[in-house]
C-alpha positions in Angstrom: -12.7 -56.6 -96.4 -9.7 -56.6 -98.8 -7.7 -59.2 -97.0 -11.5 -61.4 -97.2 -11.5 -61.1 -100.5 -8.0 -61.7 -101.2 -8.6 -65.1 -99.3 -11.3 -66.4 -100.9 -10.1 -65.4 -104.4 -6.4 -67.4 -103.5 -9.0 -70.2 -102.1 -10.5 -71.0 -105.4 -7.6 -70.1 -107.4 -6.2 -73.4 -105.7 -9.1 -75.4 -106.0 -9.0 -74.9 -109.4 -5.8 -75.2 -110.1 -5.2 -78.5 -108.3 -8.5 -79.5 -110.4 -7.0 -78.6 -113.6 -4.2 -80.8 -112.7 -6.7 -83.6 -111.7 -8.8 -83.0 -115.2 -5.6 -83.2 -117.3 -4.5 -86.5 -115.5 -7.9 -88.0 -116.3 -8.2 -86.9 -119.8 -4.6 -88.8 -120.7 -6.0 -92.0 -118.8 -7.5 -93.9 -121.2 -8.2 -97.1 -119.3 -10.5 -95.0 -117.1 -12.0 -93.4 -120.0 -13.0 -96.1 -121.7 -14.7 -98.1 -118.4 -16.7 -94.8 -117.5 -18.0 -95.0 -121.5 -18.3 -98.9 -121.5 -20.1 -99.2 -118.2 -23.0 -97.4 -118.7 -23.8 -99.4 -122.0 -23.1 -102.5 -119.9 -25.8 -101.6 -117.2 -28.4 -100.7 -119.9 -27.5 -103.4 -122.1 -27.9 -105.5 -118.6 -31.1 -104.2 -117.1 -32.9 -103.2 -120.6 -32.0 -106.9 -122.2 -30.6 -109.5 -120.0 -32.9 -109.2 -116.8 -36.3 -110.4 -117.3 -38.8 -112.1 -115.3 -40.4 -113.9 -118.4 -39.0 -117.7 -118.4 -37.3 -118.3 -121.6 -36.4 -121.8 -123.3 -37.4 -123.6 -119.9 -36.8 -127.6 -119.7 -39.1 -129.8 -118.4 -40.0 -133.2 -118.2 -42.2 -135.7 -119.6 -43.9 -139.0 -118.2 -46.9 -139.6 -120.5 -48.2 -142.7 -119.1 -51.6 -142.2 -121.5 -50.1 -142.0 -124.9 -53.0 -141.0 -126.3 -54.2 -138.4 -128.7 -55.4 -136.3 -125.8 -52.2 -136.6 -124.0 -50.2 -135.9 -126.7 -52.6 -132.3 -127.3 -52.1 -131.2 -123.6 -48.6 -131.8 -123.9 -48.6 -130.0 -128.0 -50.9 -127.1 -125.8 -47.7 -126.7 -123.8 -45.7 -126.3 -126.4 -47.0 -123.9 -128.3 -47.2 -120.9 -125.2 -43.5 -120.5 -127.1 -42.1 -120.6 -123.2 -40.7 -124.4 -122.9 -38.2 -126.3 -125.0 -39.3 -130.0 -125.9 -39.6 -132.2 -123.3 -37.4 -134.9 -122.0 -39.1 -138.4 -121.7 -38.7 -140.4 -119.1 -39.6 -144.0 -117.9 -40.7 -143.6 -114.3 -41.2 -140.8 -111.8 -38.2 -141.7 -109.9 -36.2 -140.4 -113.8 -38.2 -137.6 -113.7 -37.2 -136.6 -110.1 -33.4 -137.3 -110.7 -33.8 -134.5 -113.6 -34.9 -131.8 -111.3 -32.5 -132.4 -108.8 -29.6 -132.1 -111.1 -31.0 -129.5 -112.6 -31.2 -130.6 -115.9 -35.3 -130.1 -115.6 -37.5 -127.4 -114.1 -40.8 -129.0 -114.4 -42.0 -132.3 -114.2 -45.3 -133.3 -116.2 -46.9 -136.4 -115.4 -50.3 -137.5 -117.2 -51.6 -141.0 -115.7 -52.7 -144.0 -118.0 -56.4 -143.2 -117.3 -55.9 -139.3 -118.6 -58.3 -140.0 -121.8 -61.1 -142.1 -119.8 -61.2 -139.4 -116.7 -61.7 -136.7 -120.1 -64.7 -138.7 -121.1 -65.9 -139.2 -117.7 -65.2 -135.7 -116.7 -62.4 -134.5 -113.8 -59.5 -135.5 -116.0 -56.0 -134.4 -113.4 -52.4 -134.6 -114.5 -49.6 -133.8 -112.1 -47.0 -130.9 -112.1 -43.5 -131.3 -110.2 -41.4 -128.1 -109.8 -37.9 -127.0 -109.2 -38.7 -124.3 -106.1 -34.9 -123.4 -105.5 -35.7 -120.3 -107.8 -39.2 -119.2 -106.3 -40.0 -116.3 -109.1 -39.3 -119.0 -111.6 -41.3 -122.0 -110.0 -44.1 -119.6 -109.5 -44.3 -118.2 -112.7 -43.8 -121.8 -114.8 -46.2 -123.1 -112.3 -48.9 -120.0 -113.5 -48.1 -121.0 -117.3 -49.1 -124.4 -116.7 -52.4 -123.3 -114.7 -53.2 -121.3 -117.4 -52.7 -123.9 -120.2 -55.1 -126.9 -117.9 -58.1 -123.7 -117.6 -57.8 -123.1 -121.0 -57.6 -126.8 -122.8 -60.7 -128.1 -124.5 -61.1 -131.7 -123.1 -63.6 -132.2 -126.1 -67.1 -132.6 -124.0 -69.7 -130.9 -125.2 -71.4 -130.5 -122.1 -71.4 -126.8 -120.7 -70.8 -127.8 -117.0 -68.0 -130.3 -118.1 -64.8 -129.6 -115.6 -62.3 -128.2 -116.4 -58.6 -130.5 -116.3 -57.6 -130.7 -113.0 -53.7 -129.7 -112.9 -52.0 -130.7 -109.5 -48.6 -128.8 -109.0 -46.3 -129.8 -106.2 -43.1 -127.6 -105.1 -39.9 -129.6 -104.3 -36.9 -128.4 -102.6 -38.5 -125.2 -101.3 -42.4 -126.0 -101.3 -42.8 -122.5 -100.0 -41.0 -120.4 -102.5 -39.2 -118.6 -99.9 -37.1 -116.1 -101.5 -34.1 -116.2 -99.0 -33.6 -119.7 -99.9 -32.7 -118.7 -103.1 -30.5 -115.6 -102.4 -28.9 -117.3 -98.8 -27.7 -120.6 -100.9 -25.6 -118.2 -103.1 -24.5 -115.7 -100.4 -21.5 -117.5 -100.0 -20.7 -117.3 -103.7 -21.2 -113.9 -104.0 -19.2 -113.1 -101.0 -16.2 -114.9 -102.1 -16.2 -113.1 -106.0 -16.3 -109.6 -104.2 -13.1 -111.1 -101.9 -11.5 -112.9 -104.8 -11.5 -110.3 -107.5 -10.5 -107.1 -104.9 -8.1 -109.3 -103.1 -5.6 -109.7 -106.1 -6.5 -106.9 -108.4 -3.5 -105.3 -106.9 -1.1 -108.1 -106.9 0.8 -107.5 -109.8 0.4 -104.0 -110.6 1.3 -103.1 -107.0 4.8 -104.9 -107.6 5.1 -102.6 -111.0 4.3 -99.5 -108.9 6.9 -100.6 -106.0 9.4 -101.0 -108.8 10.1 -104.9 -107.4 8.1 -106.4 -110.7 11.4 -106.8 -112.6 13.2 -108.0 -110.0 10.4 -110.6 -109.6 10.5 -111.4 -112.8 14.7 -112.2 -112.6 14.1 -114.6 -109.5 14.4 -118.0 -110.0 10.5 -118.8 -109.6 8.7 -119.3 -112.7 5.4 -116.8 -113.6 3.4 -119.7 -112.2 4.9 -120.5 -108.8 4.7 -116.5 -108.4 1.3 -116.3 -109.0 0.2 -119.8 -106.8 2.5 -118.0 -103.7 0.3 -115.1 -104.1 -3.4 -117.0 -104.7 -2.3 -119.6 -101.3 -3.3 -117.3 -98.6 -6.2 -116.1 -100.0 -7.7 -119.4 -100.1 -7.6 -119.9 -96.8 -9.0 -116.7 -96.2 -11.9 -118.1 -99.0 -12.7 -121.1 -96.7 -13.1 -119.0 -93.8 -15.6 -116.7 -95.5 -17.8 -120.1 -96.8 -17.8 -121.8 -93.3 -18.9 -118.1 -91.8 -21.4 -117.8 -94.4 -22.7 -121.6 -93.8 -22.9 -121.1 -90.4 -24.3 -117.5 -90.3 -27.1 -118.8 -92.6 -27.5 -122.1 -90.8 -28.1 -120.5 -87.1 -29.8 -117.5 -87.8 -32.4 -118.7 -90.9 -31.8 -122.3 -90.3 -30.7 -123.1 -93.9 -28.2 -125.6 -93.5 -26.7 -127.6 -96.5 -28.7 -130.8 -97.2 -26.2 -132.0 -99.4 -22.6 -133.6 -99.3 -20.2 -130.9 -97.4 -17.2 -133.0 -98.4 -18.6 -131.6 -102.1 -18.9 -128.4 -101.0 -15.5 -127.8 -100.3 -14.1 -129.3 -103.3 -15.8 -127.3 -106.1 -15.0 -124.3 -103.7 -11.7 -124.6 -104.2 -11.5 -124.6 -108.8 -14.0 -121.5 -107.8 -11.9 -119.7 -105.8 -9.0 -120.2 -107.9 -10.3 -119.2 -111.1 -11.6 -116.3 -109.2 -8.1 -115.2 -107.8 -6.6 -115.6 -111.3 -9.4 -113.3 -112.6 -8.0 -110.5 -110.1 -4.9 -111.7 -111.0 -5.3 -111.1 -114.8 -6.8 -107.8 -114.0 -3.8 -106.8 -112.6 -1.7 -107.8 -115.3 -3.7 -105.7 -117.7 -3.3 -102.5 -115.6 -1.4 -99.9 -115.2 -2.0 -98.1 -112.1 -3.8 -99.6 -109.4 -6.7 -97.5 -109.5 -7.1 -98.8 -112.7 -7.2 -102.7 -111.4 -9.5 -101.7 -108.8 -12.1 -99.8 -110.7 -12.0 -102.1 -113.1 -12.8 -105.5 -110.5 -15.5 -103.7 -109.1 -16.9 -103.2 -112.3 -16.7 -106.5 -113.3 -18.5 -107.5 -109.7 -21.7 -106.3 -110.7 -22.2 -108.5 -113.8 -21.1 -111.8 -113.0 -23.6 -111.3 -109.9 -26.5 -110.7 -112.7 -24.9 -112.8 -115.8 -24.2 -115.6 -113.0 -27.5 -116.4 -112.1 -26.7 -116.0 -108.2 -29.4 -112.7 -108.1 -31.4 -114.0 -110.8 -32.2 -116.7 -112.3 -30.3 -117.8 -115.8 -33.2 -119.4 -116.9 -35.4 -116.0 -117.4 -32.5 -114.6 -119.5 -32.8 -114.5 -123.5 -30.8 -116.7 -125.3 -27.1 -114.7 -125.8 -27.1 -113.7 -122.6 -27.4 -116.6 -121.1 -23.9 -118.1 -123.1 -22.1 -114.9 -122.6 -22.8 -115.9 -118.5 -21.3 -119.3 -118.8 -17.9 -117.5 -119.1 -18.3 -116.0 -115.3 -16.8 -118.6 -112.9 -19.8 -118.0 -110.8 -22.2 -119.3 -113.1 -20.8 -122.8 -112.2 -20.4 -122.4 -108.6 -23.9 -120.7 -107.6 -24.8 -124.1 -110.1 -22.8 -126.4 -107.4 -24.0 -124.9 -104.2 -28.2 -124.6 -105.1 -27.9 -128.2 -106.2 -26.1 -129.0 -102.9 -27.7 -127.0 -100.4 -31.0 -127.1 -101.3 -31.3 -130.2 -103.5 -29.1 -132.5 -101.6 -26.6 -133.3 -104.0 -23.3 -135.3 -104.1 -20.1 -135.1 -105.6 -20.7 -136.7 -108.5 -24.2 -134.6 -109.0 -22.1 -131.6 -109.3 -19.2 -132.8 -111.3 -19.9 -130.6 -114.8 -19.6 -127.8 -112.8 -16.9 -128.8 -111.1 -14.8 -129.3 -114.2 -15.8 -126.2 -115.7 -14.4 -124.2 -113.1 -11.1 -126.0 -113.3 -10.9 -125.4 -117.1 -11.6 -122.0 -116.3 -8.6 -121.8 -113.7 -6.4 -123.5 -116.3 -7.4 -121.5 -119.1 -6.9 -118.0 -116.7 -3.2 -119.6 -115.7 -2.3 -119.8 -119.5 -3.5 -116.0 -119.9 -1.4 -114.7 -116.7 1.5 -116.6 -117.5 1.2 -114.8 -121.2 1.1 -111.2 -119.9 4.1 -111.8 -117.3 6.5 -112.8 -119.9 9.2 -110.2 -119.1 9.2 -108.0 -122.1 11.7 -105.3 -123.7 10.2 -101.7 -122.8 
């Protein structure tokens, strides 16, 4: 019984011990510190503030064919739920249209020349187009607008008058399947997770392998050090969108109604501003479990700032800006508007030259922290 007890006291003398050891480590490392005090503010600061599923500041169109007094109250009636920004006129439906495939518009109002005749004879209709990529949005815009036609006053006095008849139509998914909307930016999502854990470690793993310095004294500039390392992983990026395309394509039958040629070139700004985010990561680091914790902390966000899981338009204003800054953003931007509205190249071009900004901007940064320094 002796020699039992002997045992188990040695046992958890050494567990403790070794978690001593472990304890003190943690306590002097202050990067990990202050991401285990940071994150949890971010996630409530996240899901207590920036996810909602209340549209906010939602564009829309307007083709108000009637241009009337009793147009101009349905559209004032809209207005006023506090939900939409003011509309953007156009001169035709085919205007209107154009806006909600590039994404400038969610909704569409049209109100026909006869709108203030049909009030006075009774049945007065107005049309609705919506954007159905984002099927929690559509639906819920869509509701607003139902709600707003019941409730406005056409001006007849007669208790049996009808009520305005408000026609909504659902383009690019007219059955506000979710899947559409998560499946168009799998491949987005797929390709932050690779980019930002694939070169987290770049750097700091050549300070930990003591070869950083001698990096540093070759005759390749901070630049052509970082490209050499970003190459292979962009290959490795293309592989992961054509498997995705193709995955969702044969098994759910989502195929890309857009431009492919597109596609591929606003995957490639994405997937380097990506890297270099991993990239600068790694810079800032110390130890590598420092650059890893850190990416996979900054996964979760740009998946929620980004709009890819939800969409940007139901965030508050603030949050909404401080997601522009997430190269995601952009891209999951890029590929709804090409796989599910059909776009081109030159539909998708702001994005497109945001995320190379974005890469040239996270260059400059890199190329700042791997100035070899004294110390």
């Amino acid at each position: 019984m002796s020699d039992t007890t002997s045992r188990s006291a040695r046992f958890f003398s050494n567990v403790l011990a070794v978690a001593y050891k472990e304890a003190t480590e943690l306590r002097h490392d202050q990067a990990f510190l202050g991401v285990v005090l940071v994150q949890p503010i971010v996630m409530l600061f996240l899901f207590g503030w920036a996810l909602s599923n209340e549209p906010a500041n939602v564009p829309w169109a307007l083709l108000d064919q009637s241009r009337t007094p009793a147009s101009r109250r349905f559209v004032e009636a809209v207005q006023s739920t506090g939900y939409f920004l003011p509309p953007t006129p156009v001169a035709s439906s085919a205007a209107g249209r154009a806006l909600l495939k590039r994404g400038q518009a969610v909704a569409f109002l049209t109100i026909p020349p006869e709108f203030r005749r049909a009030i006075e004879r009774g049945g007065p209709r107005v049309q609705v187009q919506l954007d159905g990529t984002d099927p929690i949005s559509a639906a819920r815009i869509g509701g607003y607008f139902s709600q707003i036609g019941a409730a406005f006053d056409t001006g007849r006095l007669a208790a049996d008058a009808p009520p305005l008849d408000l026609r909504q139509r659902f383009l690019f998914n007219p059955t506000l399947r979710d899947r559409d909307f998560f499946l168009a930016a799998l491949a987005g999502m797929l390709l932050t997770n690779l980019c930002l854990s694939a070169t987290s470690l770049s750097i700091v793993g050549e300070r930990e392998n003591g070869t950083y310095e001698h990096m540093l004294a070759s005759p390749t500039t901070a630049i052509e050090i970082v490209l050499g390392k970003l190459a292979p992983h962009v290959v490795v990026s293309y592989a992961v969108l054509f498997l995705a395309i193709l995955g969702t394509g044969l098994v759910f039958g989502i195929w890309p109604r857009g431009s492919l040629l597109a596609l591929c070139v606003v995957t490639l700004p994405f997937v380097l501003a990506s890297l270099s985010v991993g990239v600068f990561v790694s810079t800032l680091a110390s130890t590598s479990a420092q650059a890893v914790f850190v990416s996979v902390f900054f996964i979760l966000p740009s998946f929620v700032l980004s709009g890819a899981m939800i969409s940007y338009q139901l965030m508050p204003p603030g949050v909404r800006e401080i997601g522009a800054l997430v190269p995601l953003r952009w891209y999951q931007l890029a590929q709804r508007r090409i796989i599910e509205r059909g776009a081109d190249l030159g539909e998708i071009m702001v994005p497109l030259l945001v995320l190379c900004a974005m890469f040239g901007a996270m260059m400059l940064l890199i190329r700042w922290r791997m100035k070899p320094r004294l110390g």
